[in-house]
C-alpha positions in Angstrom: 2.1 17.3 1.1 2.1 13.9 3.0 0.2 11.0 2.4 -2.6 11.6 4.0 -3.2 15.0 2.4 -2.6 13.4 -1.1 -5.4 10.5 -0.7 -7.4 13.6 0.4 -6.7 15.9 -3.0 -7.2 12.0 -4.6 -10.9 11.9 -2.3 -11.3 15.2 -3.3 -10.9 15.2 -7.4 -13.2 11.6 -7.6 -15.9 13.2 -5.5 -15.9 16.2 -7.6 -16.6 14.2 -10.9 -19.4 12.3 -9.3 -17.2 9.1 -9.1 -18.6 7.6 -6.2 -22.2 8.8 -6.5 -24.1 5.8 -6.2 -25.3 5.8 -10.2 -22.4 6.7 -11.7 -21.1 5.2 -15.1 -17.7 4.5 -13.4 -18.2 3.2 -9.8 -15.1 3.1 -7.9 -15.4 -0.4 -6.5 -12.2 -2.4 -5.2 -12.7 -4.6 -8.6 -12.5 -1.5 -11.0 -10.2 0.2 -9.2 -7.9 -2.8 -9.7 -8.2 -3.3 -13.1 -7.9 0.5 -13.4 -4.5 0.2 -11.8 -2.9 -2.4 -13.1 -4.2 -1.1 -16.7 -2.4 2.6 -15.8 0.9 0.0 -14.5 0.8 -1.4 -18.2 0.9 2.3 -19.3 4.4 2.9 -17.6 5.4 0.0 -19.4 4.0 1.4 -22.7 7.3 3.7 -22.7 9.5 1.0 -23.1 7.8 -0.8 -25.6 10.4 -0.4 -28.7 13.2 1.4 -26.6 15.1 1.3 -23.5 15.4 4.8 -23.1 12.9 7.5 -21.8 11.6 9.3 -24.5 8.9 11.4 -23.1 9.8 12.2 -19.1 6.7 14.1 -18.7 4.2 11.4 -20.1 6.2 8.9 -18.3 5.3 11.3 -14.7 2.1 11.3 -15.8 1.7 7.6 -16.0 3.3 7.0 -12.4 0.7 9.8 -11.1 -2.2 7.8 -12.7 -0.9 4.5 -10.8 0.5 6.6 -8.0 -3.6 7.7 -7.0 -5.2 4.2 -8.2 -3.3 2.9 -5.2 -3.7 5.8 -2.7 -7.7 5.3 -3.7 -7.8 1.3 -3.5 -5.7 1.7 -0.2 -7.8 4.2 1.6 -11.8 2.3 0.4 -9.8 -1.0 2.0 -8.8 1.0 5.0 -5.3 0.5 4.6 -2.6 2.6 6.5 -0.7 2.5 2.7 2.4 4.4 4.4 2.4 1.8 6.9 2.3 -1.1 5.2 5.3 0.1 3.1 7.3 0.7 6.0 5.9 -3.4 7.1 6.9 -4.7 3.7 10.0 -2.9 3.4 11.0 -4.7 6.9 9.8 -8.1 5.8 12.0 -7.5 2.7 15.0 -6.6 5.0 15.1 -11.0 6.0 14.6 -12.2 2.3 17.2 -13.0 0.5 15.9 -13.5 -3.3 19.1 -15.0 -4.7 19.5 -17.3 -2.2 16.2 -18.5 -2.8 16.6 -18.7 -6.2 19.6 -21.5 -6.0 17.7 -23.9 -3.7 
């Protein structure tokens, strides 16, 4: 499954609990979808809290899916091509230099 196909199964699920019906108790604006994904990102780091190691790989997955389709969603209302602004970032990122940076 690509991309594309995912933010569809994503489109898919949200539509099929009434998400983005226009009275719905949890309207999937840009704002909420935000705050949803950066709550899920705090959830990953939930499984470090008191150790370093990974105690429960399945939860962990499951946390990473959650963020994972917060971003496909918040990409695809903003009409963002999310594959390709990976593939611009990661090519911006090819002329930093972060520890150089760092000493100035």
């Amino acid at each position: 499954m690509d991309i594309q196909e995912l933010t569809q199964a994503m489109h898919d699920f949200v539509r099929s609990q009434g998400w983005y019906d226009e009275k719905s108790l949890r309207p999937q604006t840009l704002r909420n979808l935000a705050i949803s994904l950066s709550l899920e990102a705090n959830e990953v780091l939930e499984h470090f809290q008191w150790d370093e190691r990974l105690n429960n790989p399945e939860g962990f997955a499951d946390e990473l899916a959650d963020v994972g389709l917060y971003l496909l969603q918040i990409a695809s209302l903003s009409d963002i091509d999310l594959e390709q602004a990976i593939l611009n970032k990661l090519q911006k990122n090819y002329t930093r230099r972060w520890d150089e940076d760092n000493l100035k």
